[in-house]
C-alpha positions, 0 to 999 in steps of 0.5 A: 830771974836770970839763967845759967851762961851758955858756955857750949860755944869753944873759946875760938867761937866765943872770941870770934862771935865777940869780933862779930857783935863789935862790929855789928854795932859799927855796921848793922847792915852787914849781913853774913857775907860781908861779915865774912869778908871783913873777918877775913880782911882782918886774919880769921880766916872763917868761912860763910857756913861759920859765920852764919851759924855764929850770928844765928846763936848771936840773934843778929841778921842784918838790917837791909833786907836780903832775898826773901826776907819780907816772907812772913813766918806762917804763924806772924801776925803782921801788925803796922808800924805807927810810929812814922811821922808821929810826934811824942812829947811825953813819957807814957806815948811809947814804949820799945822793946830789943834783945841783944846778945852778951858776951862774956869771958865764959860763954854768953847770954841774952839781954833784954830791954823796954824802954820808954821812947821819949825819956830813954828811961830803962823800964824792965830788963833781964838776962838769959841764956836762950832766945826763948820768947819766955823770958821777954814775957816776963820783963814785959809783964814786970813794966807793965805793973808801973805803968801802960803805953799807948803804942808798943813797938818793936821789931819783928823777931819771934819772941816779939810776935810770938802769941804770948807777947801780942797777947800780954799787950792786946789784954792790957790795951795797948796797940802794937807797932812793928819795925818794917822788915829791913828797917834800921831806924825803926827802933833806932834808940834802943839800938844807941841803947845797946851801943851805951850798954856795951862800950860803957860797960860789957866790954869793958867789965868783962864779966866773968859768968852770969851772976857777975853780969846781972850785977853789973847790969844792975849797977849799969842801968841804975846809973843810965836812968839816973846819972847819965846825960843825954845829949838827946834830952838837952844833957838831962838824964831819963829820970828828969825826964820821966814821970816816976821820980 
């Protein structure tokens, strides 16, 4: 179930932190200096302390590391990345999980995804307004009752590490995999799943509240699943490639 908008933000903000999410996805390694530069390059004339509060509520940090970033939060239990060098040839091996931010024309919300690694097929989603572990839980919990993998990757955000989450996994006996901190390519096809979702759809549509939004997505993903090719998959689309259809 999906929460009311966040609509704190002042529309100057929410215009800008739009500008920010769209070229993010251009340059994910942009940390809040650069950000800041190339906002300024374009007239916006934004400070640092700005900007870096506008991609705290975004959720967003670049994808190389800065100073003091491999510092663990006291409270995270590290677990290794199992992905490297490892061929997967079926549906089932790996799943992935991300959260994305989601503007809207009146406030913004949170967007997250499982989705199955080799077939690119969409498993579970939800929106809400907070960054809050909670809601990642449940749409876990949601794909779980199709299915199980075998290895379960994602970065090392708090909703991820958080002992709800770990937890929800290690019952259900599946082993957990972590992105290395820095690393950009590490969960790399959820990351080309959040650039189809907003070029193809959110930023086009333009949703206007929440429940607008949900719609839409719903349309957006039924169609990903099932009518959209991938060049990835020899211009199949994830259903054909997945086990459930």
């Amino acid at each position: 179930m999906y929460y009311a908008p966040n609509a704190s933000e002042s529309p100057q903000n929410l215009a800008l932190m739009r500008r920010i999410d769209e070229q993010y996805l251009r340059t994910p390694f942009y940390g809040v200096p650069r950000m800041t530069w190339w906002l300024n390059e374009c007239g916006q004339g934004v400070n640092h302390k700005r900007v870096a509060r506008l991609m705290r509520r975004m959720g967003l940090q670049a994808t190389l590391p800065g100073p003091h970033t491999s510092r663990p939060h006291p409270e995270h239990v590290k677990y290794p990345y199992l992905l490297r060098g490892l061929t997967i040839g079926a549906p089932g091996e790996v799943w992935c999980a991300d959260i994305t931010y989601v503007p809207m024309r009146r406030g913004f919300m949170y967007l997250v995804a499982v989705m199955d690694w080799f077939s690119r097929y969409v498993i579970a989603w939800d929106v809400s307004n907070s960054l809050e572990s909670g809601f990642c839980v449940d749409v876990l919990q949601r794909a779980l009752k199709k299915d199980r993998p075998g290895i379960f990757n994602t970065d090392q955000g708090r909703q991820f590490t958080s002992a709800d989450f770990t937890a929800t996994l290690l019952r259900a006996g599946i082993r957990i995999s972590m992105d290395g901190r820095g690393r950009a390519l590490d969960n790399a096809f959820i990351e080309r799943l959040w650039r189809s979702v907003k070029y193809e759809d959110l930023y086009l549509r333009d949703y206007a509240d929440g429940h607008a939004l949900h719609a839409g997505l719903t349309r957006y993903f039924r169609f990903y699943n099932h009518r959209r090719p991938h060049r990835a998959l020899e211009n199949q689309t994830p259903v054909s490639c997945h086990t459930w259809h």
